[in-house]
Each structure stands twice: as structure tokens, then as C-alpha cells.
C-alpha positions in Angstrom: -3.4 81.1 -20.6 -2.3 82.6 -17.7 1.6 83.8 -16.6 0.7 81.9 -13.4 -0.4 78.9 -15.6 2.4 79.0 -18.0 5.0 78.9 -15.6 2.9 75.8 -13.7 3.2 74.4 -17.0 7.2 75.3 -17.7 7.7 74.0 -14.0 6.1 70.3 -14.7 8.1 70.3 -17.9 11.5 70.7 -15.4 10.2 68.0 -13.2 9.7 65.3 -15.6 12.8 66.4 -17.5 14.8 66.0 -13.6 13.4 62.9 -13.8 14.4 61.6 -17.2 18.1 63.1 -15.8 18.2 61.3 -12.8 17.1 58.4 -14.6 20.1 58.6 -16.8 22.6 59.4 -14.5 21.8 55.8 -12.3 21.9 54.0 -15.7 25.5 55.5 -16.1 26.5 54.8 -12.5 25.5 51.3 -12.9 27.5 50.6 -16.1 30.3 52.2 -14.6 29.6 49.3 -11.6 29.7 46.8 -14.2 32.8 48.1 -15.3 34.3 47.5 -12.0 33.4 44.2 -11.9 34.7 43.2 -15.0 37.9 44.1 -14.3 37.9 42.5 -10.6 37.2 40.1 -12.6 40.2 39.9 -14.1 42.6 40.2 -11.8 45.8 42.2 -11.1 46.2 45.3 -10.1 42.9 46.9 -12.5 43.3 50.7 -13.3 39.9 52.8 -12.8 41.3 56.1 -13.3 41.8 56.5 -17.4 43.1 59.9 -17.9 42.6 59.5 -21.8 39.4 58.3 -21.8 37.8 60.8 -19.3 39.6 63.8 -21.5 37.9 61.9 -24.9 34.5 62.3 -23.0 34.6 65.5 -21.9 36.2 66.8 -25.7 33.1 65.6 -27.0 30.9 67.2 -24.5 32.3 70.3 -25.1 31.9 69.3 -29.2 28.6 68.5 -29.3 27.6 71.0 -26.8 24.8 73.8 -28.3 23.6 75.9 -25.5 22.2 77.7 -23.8 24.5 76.4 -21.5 28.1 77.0 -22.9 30.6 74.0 -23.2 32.9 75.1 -20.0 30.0 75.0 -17.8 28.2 71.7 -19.3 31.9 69.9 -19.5 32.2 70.7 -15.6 28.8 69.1 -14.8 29.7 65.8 -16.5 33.4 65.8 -15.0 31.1 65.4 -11.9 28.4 62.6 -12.8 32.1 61.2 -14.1 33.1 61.6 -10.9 30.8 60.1 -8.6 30.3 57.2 -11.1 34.4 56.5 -10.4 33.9 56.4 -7.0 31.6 53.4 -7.4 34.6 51.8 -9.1 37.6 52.9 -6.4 37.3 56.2 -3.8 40.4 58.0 -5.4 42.9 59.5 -2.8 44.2 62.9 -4.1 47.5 64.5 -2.3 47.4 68.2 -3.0 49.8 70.8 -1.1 47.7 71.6 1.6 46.3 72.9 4.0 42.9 72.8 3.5 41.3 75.6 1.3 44.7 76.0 -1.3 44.4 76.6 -4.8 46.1 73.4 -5.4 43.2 71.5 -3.7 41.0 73.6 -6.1 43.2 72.7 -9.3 42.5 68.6 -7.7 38.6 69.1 -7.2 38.7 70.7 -11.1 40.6 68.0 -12.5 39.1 65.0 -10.7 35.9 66.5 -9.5 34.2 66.6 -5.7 33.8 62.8 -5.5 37.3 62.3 -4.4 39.4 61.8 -1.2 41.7 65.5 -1.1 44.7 64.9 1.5 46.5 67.7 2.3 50.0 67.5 2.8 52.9 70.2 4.3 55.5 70.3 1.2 55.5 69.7 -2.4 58.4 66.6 -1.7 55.7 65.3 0.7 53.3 64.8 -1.9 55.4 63.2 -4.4 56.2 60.6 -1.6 52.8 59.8 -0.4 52.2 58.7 -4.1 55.3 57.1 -4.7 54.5 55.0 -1.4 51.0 54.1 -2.4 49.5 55.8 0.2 47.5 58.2 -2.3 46.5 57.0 -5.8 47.6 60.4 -7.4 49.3 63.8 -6.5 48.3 67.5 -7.6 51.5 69.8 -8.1 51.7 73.3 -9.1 54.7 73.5 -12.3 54.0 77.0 -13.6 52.3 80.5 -13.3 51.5 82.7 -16.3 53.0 86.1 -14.6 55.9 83.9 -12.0 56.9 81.3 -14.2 58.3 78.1 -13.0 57.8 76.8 -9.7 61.3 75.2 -9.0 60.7 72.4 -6.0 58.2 70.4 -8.8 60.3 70.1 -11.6 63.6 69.4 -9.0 61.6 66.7 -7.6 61.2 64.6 -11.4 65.3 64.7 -11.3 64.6 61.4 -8.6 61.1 60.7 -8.4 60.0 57.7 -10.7 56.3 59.0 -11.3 55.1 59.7 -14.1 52.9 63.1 -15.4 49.2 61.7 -15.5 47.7 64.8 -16.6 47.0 68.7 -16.3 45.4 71.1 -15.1 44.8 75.5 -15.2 43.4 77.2 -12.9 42.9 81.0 -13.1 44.1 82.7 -10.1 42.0 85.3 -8.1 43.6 86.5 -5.2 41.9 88.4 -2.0 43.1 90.1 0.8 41.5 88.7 3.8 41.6 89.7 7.3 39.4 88.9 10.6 37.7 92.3 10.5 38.2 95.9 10.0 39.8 97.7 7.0 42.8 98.2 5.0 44.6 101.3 7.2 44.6 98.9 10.1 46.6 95.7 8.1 50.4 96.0 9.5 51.5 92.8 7.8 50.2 90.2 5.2 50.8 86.3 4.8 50.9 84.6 1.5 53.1 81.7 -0.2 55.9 84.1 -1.8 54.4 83.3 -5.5 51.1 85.0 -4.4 53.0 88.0 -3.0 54.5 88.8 -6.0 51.7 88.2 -8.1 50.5 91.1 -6.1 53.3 92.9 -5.7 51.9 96.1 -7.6 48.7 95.6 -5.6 50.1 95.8 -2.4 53.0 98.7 -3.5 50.2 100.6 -4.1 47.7 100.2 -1.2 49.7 98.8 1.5 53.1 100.0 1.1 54.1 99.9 4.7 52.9 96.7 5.5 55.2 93.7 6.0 55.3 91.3 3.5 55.6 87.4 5.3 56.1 84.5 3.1 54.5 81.0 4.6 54.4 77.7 3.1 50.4 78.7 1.8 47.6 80.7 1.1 45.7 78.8 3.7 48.3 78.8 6.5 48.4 82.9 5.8 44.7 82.5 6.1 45.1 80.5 9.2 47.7 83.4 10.6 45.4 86.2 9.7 42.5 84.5 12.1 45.1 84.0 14.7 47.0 87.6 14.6 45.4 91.5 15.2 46.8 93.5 12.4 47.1 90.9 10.0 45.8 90.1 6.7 46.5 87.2 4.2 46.1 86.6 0.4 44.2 83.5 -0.1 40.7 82.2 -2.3 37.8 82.9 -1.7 37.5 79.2 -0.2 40.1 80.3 2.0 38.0 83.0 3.7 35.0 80.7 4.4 37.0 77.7 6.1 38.5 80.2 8.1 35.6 82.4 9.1 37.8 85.7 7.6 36.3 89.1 5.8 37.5 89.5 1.9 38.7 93.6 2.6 39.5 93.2 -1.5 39.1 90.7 -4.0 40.8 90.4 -7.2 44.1 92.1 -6.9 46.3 90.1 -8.6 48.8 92.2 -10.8 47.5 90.1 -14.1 44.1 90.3 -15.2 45.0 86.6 -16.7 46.6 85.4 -13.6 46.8 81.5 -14.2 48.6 78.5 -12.9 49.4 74.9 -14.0 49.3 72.0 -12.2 50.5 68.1 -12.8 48.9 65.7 -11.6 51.3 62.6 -11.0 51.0 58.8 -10.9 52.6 55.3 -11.1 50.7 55.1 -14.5 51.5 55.2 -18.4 48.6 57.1 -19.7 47.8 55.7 -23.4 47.3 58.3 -26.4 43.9 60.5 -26.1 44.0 62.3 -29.5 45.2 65.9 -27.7 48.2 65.3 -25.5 51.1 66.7 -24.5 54.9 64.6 -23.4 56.8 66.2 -21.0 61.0 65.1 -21.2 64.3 66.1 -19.1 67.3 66.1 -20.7 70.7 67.3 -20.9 73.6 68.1 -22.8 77.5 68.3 -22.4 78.4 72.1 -21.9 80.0 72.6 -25.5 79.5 75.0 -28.1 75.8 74.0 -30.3 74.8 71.6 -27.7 71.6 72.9 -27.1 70.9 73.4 -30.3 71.5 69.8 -31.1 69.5 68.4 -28.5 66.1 70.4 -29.9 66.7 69.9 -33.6 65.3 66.6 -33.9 61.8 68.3 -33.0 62.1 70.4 -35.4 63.0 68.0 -38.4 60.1 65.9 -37.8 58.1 69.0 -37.5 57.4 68.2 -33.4 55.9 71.6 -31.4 57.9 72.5 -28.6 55.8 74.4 -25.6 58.1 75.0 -23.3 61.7 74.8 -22.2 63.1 75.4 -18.8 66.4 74.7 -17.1 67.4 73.3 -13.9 70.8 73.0 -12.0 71.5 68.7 -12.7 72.9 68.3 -8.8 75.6 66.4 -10.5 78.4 69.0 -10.8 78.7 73.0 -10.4 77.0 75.3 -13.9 75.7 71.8 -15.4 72.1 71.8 -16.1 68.9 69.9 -17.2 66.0 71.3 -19.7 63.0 70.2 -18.7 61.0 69.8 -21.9 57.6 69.8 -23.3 56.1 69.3 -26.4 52.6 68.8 -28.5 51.9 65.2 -29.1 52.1 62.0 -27.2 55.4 59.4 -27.3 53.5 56.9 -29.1 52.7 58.9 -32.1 55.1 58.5 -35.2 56.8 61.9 -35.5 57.3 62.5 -31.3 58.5 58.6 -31.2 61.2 59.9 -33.7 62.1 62.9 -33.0 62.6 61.7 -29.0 64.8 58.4 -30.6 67.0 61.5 -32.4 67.2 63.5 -28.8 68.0 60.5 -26.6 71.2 60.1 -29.1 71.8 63.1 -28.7 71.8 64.0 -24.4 73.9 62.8 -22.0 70.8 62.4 -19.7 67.2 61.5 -20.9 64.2 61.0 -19.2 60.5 60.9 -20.6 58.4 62.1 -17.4 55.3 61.2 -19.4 52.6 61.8 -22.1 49.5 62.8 -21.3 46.0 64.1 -22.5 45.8 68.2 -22.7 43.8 70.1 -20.7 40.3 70.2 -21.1 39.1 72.3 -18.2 
């Protein structure tokens, strides 16, 4: 045989196996239909979006996966055909911290995949309300970067807000500097959101020390600036530089090779137990001597993993604080029911904020 016949051959094996996929993914989108109308059905207010269930299907993707393919990629195609068979079921409306072409749009399109309704929104506040008022079924936050740490205005907002934490997400972080045209000599200032400046503060010390350093409200409105101004340049994505017709003068200059950030994704919705979560809690504690220490040992005598711990001024009086708490496990399980029963007796203030399934992508 041939090379030109082989690959004929190879190439009518694709075809038939597109076929047998296509197949497959209609017979999935029509269950999920039926789905839909079962619970129309029903009545009530039906939920579509199941955090726990959609994290169970993609863990055993990634299981069962065996190449050549590796599990990452093959999880992101399903979270796709999962997508588009959802929208048959309800067009999701996703508020993310806009504008157009953020990383927090790209942490929403990761989570709940390119079958969605983004809506970009001017403030962090602003997207917690449009959720709380219905007018988007879910919200996309950032909480945390591996090299910044916490990003205050999220976890200030759960003090009031009555949503609940749906899910998560991480994105890795790759910054550019983007600019209309020409090169770095000719860059007298650069726009970013002040977290992406200093994630590339020893970046910019190094090759644009002169430069002015403006912080805007996000990587896309610097983008936006950087079209608009001569001299300027902006640290944005990648995305960033094509929605806004600009040329990447360097890519990758984050400080940390392992540049990551963690959103939330918030809802009106109890998410039930998946088999991999995580509950996130506020608390707090009167300002005596061991206080802390009491509030966290109930984790540890029913052998509960804490992953992360971060305070907050409470608002209700000067040096008095919240922790803002998370930990392995979801509320319903035996240990983390317990060991939360021991810390609410022991704060003064006690919120859950919610459990909810683990990552996946």
C-alpha cells in the first residue's frame, strides 16, 4: 500500500469515527432535553445548573481517561458538550468583572464553558448584586492569587451578601505587555488593575523602569487605554490584545512562573455533596487571650483540613476582625458537620458561605 493510500484509508477511519461522535453527542443533548422537561414538569423554581454533578462527570473523565489525549485536555472538551447540552435546558447568564476580554471572563468560560451568556459588569459589588437581584443566574469573582494573596473587595462583600459559594475555579495567569505599535523604548506609561502590576513588578523594574505605573479598574480597560493613548502600553491576556486590535511587545512577564488565581463563582443555591469539596466559613472571636486558638480547635479534634485562613476588619468596631475560613470536606459530611457545631459555640459571629465541589479544571 501506498503513503497516499494509507492516509486515504486513516482519513475515512476519522470520518466515520466524526460521525459515530456526532451521533453521540445529539443522543446526549437530547437526554439532557428530556431532562428539562421533566423537571418543567414538576414545577417550582427547577435547578439546571448542578455544580456536583458536573464536577462527578468531569472526575471521571479525567479517571478513565488513557490517551493520547491527556485528561486536562479531554475534561475541557466534555465541559463543552456539557455545556451546550445545558443550554438546551436554560441559557445560563454569567456576571464576571468586566470589560470584555478579563481574566475573570476567562476563569467564567473555564468553569461553565462557551455556551453561556458572559455579562460584564464595572465592580466586583456590582456583580454580587446583579446575582442577588436575579438578573444573572451566577457571578464569577476573583478571592486569591498565588504570588498577591487575597483580593479584599470579594471576601468584604460575604460580610452582607446572602449568596452562597457555588463553586471554584484556577486559572493560571500569563501576562503581556501590549501596546498599539512600536517597541518597548517608546512605552512612557502602562495600565493594568494594581494586582497585575505587581505581579510584574520585577518585570517592569527591570525593563521599563521609567515608565509610569497607572492602576485602572482592569486588564481590559488598560487594554482599552493603550488603543486610545501614544506612548502607552497595558498588561492584559492575550484575549485582550485581539478584542482590541493591540501588538503583544512581550508575553509572559509575570514575576512567578506559577502565576495563578482563584475565582468563586456565587449563587442563590445550596450545592449538595460531590465526593471532593471544599466549605468556606466566616467567623469571629472576642479579642481575648486563646481566642483564636479556640475557634480552630474543633477542626482539628475531628481531624477537619484547614486550607486557608484570612482576616478581615468586621465593620462593627475599631481592631475587631473576621477569619474567613476554609476547609477540605463538605458541611454535610460527619466530621465537618461537627467540627463546624464545636466552632459555632465557640465565635461570636458565624457564617457558612457554602460547600462546594473542588476544582476540577
Amino acid at each position: 500500500m501506498t503513503e497516499e493510500e494509507e492516509l486515504k484509508a486513516i482519513r475515512e477511519r476519522i470520518d466515520r469515527i466524526d460521525e459515530q461522535i456526532q451521533e453521540l453527542i445529539n443522543q446526549r443533548a437530547e437526554a439532557a432535553r428530556q431532562v428539562a422537561e421533566i423537571k418543567q414538569t414538576n414545577g417550582g423554581k427547577p435547578l439546571y445548573y448542578r455544580p456536583e454533578r458536573e464536577a462527578q462527570v468531569l472526575r471521571r473523565v479525567k479517571a478513565r481517561n488513557r490517551g493520547p489525549l491527556d485528561a486536562e485536555e479531554m475534561a475541557r472538551i466534555f465541559r463543552e458538550i456539557m455545556s451546550a447540552c445545558l443550554a438546551l435546558e436554560q441559557p445560563l447568564a454569567i456576571a464576571f468583572l468586566g470589560p470584555e476580554g478579563t481574566f475573570t471572563q476567562a476563569a467564567a468560560l473555564k468553569h461553565f464553558g462557551h455556551s453561556v451568556n458572559t455579562v460584564p459588569l464595572g465592580s466586583i459589588p456590582d456583580v454580587f448584586q446583579e446575582v442577588e437581584g436575579g438578573g444573572c443566574h451566577y457571578g464569577v469573582v476573583p478571592v486569591e492569587n498565588s504570588s498577591e494573596g487575597v483580593i479584599s473587595h470579594t471576601l468584604d462583600m460575604f460580610l452582607q451578601s446572602p449568596l452562597k459559594i457555588c463553586g471554584e475555579v484556577t486559572l493560571r495567569i500569563r501576562h503581556n505587555l501590549l501596546a498599539a505599535g512600536g517597541s518597548l523604548e517608546g512605552v512612557e506609561r502602562v495600565y493594568s488593575h494594581q494586582q497585575s502590576l505587581a505581579q510584574c513588578r520585577g518585570w517592569l523594574d527591570r525593563h521599563l523602569p521609567h515608565a509610569e505605573r497607572i492602576a485602572v479598574g482592569s486588564n481590559a480597560e488598560a487594554a482599552a487605554l493603550a488603543k486610545e493613548r501614544p506612548g502607552s502600553a497595558a498588561i492584559a491576556s492575550e484575549t485582550a490584545a485581539e478584542i482590541y486590535g493591540l501588538e503583544m511587545l512581550a508575553a509572559n512577564i509575570e514575576d512567578e512562573p506559577g502565576n495563578t488565581t482563584r475565582f468563586l463563582i456565587i449563587g442563590r443555591q445550596e450545592v449538595p455533596p460531590s465526593g471532593d469539596d471544599k466549605t468556606s466559613l466566616l467567623a469571629s472571636t472576642r479579642n481575648v487571650a486563646g481566642g483564636l486558638l479556640r475557634l480552630l480547635q474543633p477542626l482539628a479534634r475531628h481531624g477537619v483540613s484547614m486550607t486557608r485562613i484570612e482576616s478581615r476588619p468586621s465593620r462593627r468596631g475599631t481592631w475587631d476582625y473576621v477569619f474567613f475560613i476554609d476547609v477540605l470536606g463538605h458541611r454535610e459530611e460527619e466530621a465537618v458537620k461537627a467540627a463546624l457545631a464545636d466552632l459555632e459555640a465557640a465565635a461570636s459571629v458565624y457564617k457558612v458561605l457554602g460547600s462546594y465541589p473542588r476544582a476540577v479544571l
